[in-house]
N, C-alpha and C positions, 0 to 999 in steps of 0.2 A: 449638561449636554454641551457636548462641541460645536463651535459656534459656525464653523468650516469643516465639517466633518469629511468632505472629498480630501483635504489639502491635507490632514491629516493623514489618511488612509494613503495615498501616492507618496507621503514621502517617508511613512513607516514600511511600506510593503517591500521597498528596493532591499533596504536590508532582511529581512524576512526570506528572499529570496535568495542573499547570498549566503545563507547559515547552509552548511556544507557538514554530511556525515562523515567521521571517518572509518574504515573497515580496516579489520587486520587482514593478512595474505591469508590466512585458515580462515576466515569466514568468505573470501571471497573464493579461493576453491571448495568451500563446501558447497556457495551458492551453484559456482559454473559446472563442480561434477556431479552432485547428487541433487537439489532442489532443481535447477533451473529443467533437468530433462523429465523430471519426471513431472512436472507441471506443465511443460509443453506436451509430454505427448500425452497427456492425462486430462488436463485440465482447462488448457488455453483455446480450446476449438467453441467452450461453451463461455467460458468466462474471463477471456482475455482481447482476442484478436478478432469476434464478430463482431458483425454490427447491431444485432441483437446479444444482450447479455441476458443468460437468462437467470434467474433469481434472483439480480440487481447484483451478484456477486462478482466483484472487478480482482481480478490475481497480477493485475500488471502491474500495480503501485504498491507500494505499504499503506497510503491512506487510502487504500478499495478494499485490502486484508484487514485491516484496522478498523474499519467500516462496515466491514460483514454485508451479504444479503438479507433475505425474507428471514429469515433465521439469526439473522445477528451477524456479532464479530468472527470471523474464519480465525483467528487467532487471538488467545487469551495468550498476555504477557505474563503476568501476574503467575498463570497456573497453566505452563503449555499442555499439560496433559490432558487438559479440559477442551484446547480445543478444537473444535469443529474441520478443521482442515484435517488434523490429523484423525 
């Protein structure tokens, strides 16, 4: 057990925080013309932008898809065709 476990945690986290994805241009216009609208106008009214979420299901993050609601993960990496979003 870490003897300073705060000092630890504050000075691993900065980097943690600068780990940065990188997208190709085709993933990012798949997101801006086809995902992003059809999840706003579909999706984000219940599971993104209120203040009530309902089924604990979060669409704004990758770690709220990752996370699933009452039901699980909204997306399976592994095997997209499994999941749940779609």
């Amino acid at each position: 057990m870490l003897k300073y476990p705060l000092v630890f945690v504050f000075s691993v986290s900065p980097f943690l925080l600068l780990a940065e994805r990188i997208y190709t241009d085709e993933q990012i216009a798949f997101w801006e013309d086809e995902a992003f609208p059809v999840l706003e106008e579909n999706c984000w009214s219940c599971h993104g932008v209120s203040k009530k979420i309902r089924g604990g299901l979060i669409l704004t993050t990758l770690e709220g898809v990752l996370k699933g609601g009452e039901f699980g993960p909204a997306v399976d990496l592994d095997n997209p065709k499994n999941s749940l979003l779609l």
